[in-house]
NUMIFI-165437 format. One record per residue (C-alpha): residue in three letters; x, y, z. Coordinates in steps of 0.001 Angstrom, whole numbers, padded with zeros to 6 digits, always signed. Example, Ala and Ser with C-alpha at 12.3 -4.5 7.8 and 13.67 -1.06 7.14 Angstrom:
<milos>
ALA+012300-004500+007800;SER+013670-001060+007140;
</milos>
This chain:
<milos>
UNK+092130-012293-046181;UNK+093291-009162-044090;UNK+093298-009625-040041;UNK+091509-012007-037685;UNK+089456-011364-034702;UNK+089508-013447-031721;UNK+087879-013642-028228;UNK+089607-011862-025295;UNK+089439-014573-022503;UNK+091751-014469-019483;UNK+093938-011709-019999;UNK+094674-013228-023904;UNK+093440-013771-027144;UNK+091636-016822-027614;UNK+091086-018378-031168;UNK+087381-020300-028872;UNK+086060-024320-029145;UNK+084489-023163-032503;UNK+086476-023056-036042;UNK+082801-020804-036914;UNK+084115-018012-038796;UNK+082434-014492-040506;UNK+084284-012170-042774;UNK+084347-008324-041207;UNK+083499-006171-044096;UNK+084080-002404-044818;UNK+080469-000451-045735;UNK+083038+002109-047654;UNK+084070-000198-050450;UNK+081789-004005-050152;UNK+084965-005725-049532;UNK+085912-008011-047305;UNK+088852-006367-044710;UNK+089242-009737-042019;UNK+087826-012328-040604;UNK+085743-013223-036713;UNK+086265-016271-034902;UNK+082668-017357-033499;UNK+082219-018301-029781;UNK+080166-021447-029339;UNK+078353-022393-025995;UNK+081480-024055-025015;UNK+083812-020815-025227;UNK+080836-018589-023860;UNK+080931-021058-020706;UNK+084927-021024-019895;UNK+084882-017361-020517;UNK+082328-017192-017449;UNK+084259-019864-015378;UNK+087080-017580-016227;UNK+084668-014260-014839;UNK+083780-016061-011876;UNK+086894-016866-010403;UNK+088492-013202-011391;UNK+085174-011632-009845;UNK+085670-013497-006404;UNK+089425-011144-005658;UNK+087969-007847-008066;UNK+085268-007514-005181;UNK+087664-007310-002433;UNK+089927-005131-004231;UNK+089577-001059-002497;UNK+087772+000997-004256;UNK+090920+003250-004740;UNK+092666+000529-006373;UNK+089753+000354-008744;UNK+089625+004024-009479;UNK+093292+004092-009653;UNK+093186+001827-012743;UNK+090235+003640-014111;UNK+091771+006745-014095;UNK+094744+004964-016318;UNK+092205+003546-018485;UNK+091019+006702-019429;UNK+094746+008342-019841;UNK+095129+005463-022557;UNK+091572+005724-024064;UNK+092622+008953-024452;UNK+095989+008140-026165;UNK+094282+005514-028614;UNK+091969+007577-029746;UNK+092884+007843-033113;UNK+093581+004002-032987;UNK+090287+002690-032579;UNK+088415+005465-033946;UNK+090284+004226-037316;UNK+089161+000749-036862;UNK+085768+002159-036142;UNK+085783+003836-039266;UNK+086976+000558-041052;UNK+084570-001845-040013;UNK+081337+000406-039409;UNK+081459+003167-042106;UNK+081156+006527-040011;UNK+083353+009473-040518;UNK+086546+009434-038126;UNK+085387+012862-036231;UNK+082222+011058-035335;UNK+083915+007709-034343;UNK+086230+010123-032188;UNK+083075+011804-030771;UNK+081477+008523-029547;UNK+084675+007701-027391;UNK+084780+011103-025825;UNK+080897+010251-025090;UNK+081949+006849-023721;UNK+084698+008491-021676;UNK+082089+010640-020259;UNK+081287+007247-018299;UNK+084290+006273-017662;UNK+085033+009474-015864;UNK+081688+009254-013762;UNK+082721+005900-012710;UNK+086198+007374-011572;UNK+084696+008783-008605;UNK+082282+005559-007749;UNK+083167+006025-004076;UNK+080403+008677-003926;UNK+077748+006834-005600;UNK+078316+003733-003507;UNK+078841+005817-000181;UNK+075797+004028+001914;UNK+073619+005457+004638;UNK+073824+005515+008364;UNK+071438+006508+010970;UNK+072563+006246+014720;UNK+069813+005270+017489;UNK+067213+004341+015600;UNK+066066+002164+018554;UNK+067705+002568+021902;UNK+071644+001328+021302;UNK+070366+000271+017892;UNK+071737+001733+014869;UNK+070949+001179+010904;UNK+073634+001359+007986;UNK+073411+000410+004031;UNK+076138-000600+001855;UNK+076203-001800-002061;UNK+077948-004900-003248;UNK+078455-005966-006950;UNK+075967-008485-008664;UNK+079384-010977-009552;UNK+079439-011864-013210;UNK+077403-009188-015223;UNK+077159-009556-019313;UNK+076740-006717-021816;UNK+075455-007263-025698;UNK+075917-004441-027483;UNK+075172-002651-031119;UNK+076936-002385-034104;UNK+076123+001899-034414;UNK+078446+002506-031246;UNK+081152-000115-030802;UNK+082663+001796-028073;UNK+080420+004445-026560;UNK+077352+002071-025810;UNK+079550-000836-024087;UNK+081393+001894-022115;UNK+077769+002872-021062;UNK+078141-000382-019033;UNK+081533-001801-018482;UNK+083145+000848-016141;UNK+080417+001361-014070;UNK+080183-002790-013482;UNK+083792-003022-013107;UNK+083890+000191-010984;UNK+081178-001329-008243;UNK+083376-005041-008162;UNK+081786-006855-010683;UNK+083459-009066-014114;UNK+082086-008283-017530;UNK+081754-009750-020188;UNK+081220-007897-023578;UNK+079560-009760-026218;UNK+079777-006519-028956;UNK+078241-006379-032932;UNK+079550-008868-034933;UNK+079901-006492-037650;UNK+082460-004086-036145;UNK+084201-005970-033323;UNK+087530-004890-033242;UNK+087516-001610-030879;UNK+086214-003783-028042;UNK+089314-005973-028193;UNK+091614-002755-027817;UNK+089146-001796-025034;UNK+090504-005029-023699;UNK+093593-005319-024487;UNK+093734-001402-022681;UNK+092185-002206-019726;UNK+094968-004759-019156;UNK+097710-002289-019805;UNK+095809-000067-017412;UNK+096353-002970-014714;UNK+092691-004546-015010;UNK+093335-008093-013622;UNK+093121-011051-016176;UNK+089109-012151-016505;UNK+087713-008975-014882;UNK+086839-007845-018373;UNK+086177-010120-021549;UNK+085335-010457-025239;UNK+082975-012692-026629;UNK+082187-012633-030327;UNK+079382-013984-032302;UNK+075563-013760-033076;UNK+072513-015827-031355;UNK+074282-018508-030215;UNK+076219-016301-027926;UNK+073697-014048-026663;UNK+071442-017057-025721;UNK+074035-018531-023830;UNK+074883-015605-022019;UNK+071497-015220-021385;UNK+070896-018265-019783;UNK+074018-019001-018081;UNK+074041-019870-014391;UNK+077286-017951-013782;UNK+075962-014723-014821;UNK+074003-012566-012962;UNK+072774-009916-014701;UNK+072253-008731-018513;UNK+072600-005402-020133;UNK+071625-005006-024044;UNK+071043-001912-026012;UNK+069848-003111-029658;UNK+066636-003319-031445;UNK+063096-003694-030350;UNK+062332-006975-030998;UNK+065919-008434-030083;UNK+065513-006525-026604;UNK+062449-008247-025863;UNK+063857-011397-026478;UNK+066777-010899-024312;UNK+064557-009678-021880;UNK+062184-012323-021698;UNK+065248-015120-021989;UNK+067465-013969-019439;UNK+064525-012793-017125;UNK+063097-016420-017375;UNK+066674-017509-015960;UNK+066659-015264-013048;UNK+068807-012220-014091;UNK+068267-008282-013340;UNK+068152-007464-017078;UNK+067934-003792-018515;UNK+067113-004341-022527;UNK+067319-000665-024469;UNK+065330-001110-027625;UNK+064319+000944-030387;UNK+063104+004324-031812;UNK+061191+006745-033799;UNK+062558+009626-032748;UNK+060649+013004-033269;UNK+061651+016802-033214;UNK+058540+019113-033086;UNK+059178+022317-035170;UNK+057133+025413-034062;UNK+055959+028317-035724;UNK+058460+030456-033591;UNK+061205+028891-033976;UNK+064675+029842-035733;UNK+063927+027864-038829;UNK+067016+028250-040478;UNK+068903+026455-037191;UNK+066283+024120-036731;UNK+066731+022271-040139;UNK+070613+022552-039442;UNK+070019+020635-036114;UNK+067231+018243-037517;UNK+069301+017384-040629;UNK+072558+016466-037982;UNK+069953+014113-036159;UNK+068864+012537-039171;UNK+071690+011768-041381;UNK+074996+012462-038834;UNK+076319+008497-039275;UNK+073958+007659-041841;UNK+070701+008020-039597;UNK+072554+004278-037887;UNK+071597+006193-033943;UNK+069047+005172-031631;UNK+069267+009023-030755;UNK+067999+009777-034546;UNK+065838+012027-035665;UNK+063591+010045-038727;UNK+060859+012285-038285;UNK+060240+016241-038253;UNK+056676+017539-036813;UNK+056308+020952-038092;UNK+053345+022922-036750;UNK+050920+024991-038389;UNK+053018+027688-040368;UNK+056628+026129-039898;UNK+055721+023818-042804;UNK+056469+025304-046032;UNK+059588+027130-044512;UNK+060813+024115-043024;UNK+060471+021740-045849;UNK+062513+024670-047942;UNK+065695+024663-044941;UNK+065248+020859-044818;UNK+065969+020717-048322;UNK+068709+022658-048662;UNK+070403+021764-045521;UNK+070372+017825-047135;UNK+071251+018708-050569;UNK+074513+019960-049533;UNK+075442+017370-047594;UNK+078677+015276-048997;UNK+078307+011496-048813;UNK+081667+009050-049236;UNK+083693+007045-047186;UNK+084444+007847-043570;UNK+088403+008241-043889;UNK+087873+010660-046506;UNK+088614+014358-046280;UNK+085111+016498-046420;UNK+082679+013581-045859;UNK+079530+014443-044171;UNK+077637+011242-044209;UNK+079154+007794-044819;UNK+077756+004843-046190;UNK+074936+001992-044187;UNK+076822-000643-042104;UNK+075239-003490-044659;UNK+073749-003692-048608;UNK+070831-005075-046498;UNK+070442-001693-044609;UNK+070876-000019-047876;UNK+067690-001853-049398;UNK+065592-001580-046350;UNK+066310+002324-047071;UNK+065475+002429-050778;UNK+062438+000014-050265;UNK+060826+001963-047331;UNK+061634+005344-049726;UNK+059654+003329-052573;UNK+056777+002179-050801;UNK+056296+005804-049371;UNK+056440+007236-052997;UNK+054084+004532-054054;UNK+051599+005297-051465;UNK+051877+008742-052811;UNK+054244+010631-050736;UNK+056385+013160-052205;UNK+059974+012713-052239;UNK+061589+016319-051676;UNK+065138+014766-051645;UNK+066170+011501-052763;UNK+069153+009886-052181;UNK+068568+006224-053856;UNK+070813+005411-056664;UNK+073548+007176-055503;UNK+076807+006105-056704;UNK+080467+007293-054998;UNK+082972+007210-057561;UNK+085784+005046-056922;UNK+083604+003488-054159;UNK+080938+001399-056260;UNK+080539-001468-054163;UNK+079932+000672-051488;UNK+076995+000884-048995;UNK+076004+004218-049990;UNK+072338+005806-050148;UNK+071999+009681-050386;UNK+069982+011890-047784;UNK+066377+011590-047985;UNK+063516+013889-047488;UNK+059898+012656-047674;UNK+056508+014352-047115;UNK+052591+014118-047114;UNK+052894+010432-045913;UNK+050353+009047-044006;UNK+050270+008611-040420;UNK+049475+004588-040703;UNK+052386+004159-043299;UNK+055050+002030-041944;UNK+058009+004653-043849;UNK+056488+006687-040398;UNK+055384+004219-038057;UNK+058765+001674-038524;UNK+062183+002386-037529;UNK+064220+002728-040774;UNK+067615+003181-039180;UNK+068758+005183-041999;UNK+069210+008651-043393;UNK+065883+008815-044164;UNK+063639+011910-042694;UNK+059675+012227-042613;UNK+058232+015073-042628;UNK+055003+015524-040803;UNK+052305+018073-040671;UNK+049543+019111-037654;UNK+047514+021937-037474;UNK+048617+023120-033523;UNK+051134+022299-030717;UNK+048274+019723-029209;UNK+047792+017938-032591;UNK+052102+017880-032158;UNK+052010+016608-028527;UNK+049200+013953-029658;UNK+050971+012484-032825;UNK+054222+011953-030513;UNK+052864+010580-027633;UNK+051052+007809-030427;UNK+054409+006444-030885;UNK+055009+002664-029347;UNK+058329+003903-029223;UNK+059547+006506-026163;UNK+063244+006491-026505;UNK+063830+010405-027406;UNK+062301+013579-028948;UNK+062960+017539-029067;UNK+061240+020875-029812;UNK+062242+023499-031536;UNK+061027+026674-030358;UNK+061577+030238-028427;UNK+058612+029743-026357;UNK+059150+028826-022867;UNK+055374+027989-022077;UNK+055020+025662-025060;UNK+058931+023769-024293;UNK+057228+023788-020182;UNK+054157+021894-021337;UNK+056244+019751-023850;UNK+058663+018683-021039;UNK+056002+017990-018938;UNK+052996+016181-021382;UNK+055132+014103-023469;UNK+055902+010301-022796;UNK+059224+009827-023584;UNK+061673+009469-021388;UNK+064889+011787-023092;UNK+063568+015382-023977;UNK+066076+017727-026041;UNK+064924+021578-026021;UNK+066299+023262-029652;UNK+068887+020141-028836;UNK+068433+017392-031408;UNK+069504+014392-029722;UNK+069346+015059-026566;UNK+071653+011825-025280;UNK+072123+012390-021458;UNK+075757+013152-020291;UNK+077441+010907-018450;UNK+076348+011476-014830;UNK+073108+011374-015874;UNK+071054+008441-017093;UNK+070522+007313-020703;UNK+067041+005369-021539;UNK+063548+005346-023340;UNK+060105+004727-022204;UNK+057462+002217-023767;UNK+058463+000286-026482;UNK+062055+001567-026140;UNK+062897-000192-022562;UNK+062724-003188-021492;UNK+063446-003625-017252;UNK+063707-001008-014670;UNK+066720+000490-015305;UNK+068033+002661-017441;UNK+071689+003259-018580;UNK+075102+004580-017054;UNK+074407+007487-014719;UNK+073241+006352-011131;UNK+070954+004136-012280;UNK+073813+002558-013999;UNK+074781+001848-010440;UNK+071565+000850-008839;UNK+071926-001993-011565;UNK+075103-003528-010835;UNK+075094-003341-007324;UNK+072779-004609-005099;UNK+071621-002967-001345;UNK+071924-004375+001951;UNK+070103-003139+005415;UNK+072286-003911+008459;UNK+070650-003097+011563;UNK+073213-003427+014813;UNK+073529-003154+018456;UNK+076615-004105+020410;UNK+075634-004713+024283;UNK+077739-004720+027346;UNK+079148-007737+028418;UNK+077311-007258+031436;UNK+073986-006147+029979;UNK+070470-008120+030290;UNK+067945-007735+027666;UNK+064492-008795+028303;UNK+063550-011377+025834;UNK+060451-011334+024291;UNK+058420-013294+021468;UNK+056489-009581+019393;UNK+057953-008420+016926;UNK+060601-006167+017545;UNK+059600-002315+018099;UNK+061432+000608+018440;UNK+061993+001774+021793;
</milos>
């Protein structure tokens, strides 16, 4: 039923080798709204063929031809907004503004790489022995792969994409199986922008596909932003095969309340971290740390600030949080939310059993609010990836600094507070590697770089941003000297000094 999903090989849509097939659902009403053709190692390996050959001309295209067609690119991302942020909506649940707000983030990188001549400007030092000089220059990897996560089906793979296709490389884009269609607009754009045929590609499918990309001779390096345990896996696979490989994992992100902060606009900020799309960000905020007296007050904002919240489908008018992408994400919520209230938590809000009229079959759990849950309990310790917020309690800013830094996860935290010596020494003393001051999710813009420490990273690099660029290019040292026809150089068998 509905619409079907291919691959986007060569400049076309490409039913694959495989008749595999997986129905795309919509999280707003359980039903089924089309159907994904699955790639097989086959289709994964003539989509790279494909790569390879397109790569070979990209790379000696000027870099003002490729800004040129970046710069259209983003004139029609900006054009078809509304476009895929409807599909967005569709397939993954979240409300249409915030499906709109996660291209403009994506654009963000699309706009850095626009002006990619400055980041890939090398260096040049004249003389540095007699009539010997010393340049650098950056060339692309070749064939560069990106798996990506069903919470941002276009921000996160425009993390990667422009900034591989901007320094010469082919892409391909192996993106969530459960929302797939905005990367094949993405595709079918970049084409209309005057992207040549194989430059950029769609690959669709689970395991099968990510293994093979993984281990596939003609690619060169691998870029994944997903879960933990997945990211280690694609680290370890595609490192064993010789690939640069930058793996973004997962999070427990926490926002430290002090005693002098603005209360009232902390719990507004903390309650957008936790349940803006359903809690379904790596940038989340699952847990609150309030210190010493901000507890009682907090837990009272908190409160209110999630019981007004308006849940129901993302298309609809008024909808603050939509539904889980899966009815599997939906019982890992309400089971993590019972095991915390059997281990004796208290359950200030509660937002299991929830039922949106005219929207049964939906994916729907309510905002939830828990407190006096132990440290050790995994409803704390775990990712839930839903709109689920813990509430913890320490005595002092130290006790704060200590329970955060106990995290195996280090992808991003915040503190809210009017005290410049305590945000100084939070800055400074904490171990994560994105810090938002009285900012909730403090996701770096796009000429910065976006990425975790710890359990949250996987590689050296982190994403978009110049680092973005370090990854997909690679530096060479050329040292020169250009003698005189009639010029004799004494040979000699030491290594060469400088003279």
């Amino acid at each position: 039923m509905g619409y079907e999903i291919t691959h986007w090989i060569d400049g076309r849509e490409d039913a694959g080798d495989s008749a595999s097939t997986q129905p795309i659902m919509n999280p707003a009403t359980g039903g089924e709204v089309g159907t994904l053709r699955l790639a097989d190692e086959a289709t994964v390996d003539r989509a790279v063929q494909v790569a390879v050959a397109a790569q070979e001309t990209w790379a000696k295209v000027s870099l003002a031809k490729r800004t040129q067609i970046l710069y259209r690119m983003r004139q029609l991302m900006i054009e078809h907004t509304d476009e895929i942020a409807e599909v967005i909506t569709r397939e993954h649940g979240k409300t249409i503004a915030d499906a709109k707000g996660e291209i403009a983030r994506g654009l963000e990188t699309l706009e850095f790489a626009t002006s990619i001549t400055q980041d890939l400007k090398g260096g040049f030092t004249q003389d540095v022995s007699t009539g010997v000089d010393a340049h650098t220059l950056r060339q692309p990897l070749g064939v560069v792969a990106g798996i990506t996560p069903f919470n941002f089906p276009a921000m996160v793979p425009f993390w990667m994409h422009p900034i591989a296709i901007a320094t010469g490389n082919a892409f391909v884009l192996k993106p969530s199986e459960r929302d797939p269609s905005a990367s094949n607009i993405v595709a079918r754009l970049y084409q209309e922008a005057g992207l040549p045929d194989g430059v950029f590609q769609v690959l669709h499918g689970g395991k099968t596909v990510v293994d093979a990309l993984c281990e596939h001779e003609g690619i060169s390096a691998v870029s994944f932003v997903g879960s933990t345990p997945i990211a280690q896996h694609v680290h370890a696979t595609a490192s064993a095969a010789g690939k640069r490989v930058q793996a973004l994992g997962g999070a427990n992100n926490h926002a430290v309340v002090m005693p002098d902060a603005n209360i009232e606009f902390a719990a507004g900020q903390v309650a957008s971290g936790a349940f803006g799309s359903a809690g379904e960000r790596c940038m989340a905020v699952p847990v609150a740390v309030t210190v010493g007296d901000a507890h009682e007050p907090f837990l009272a904002a908190i409160t209110a600030e999630a019981e007004k919240l308006v849940v129901g489908p993302g298309d609809r008018e008024g909808t603050d949080m939509p539904p889980v992408i899966t009815p599997d994400a939906k019982d890992r919520v309400v089971r993590m939310t019972d095991e915390a209230e059997a281990a004796g938590a208290t359950i200030l809000v509660d937002g299991r059993g929830l039922v949106v009229e005219g929207f049964e079959g939906g994916n729907f759990v309510g905002p939830t609010v828990i407190t006096d849950l132990a440290a050790d309990h995994p409803t704390y310790t775990d990712e839930v990836f839903g709109p689920v917020l813990v509430v913890m309690h320490v005595n002092n800013f130290d006790e704060a600094i200590a329970l955060v830094n106990s995290s195996p996860f280090g992808n991003g935290t915040a503190i809210f507070t009017d005290s410049g010596h305590y945000a100084r020494r939070f800055e400074d003393e904490i171990q994560v590697g994105m810090i938002g001051i009285n900012v909730p999710i403090p996701t770096p813009v796009g000429y910065y770089s976006f990425g975790g420490w710890k359990d949250s990273l996987f590689g050296e690099h982190h994403a978009h941003g110049p680092e973005g660029v370090g990854f997909y290019t690679r530096q060479k040292a050329v040292t020169t000297r250009w003698p005189s026809q009639n010029e004799t150089v004494e040979s000699s068998m030491s290594f060469p000094t400088h003279d």
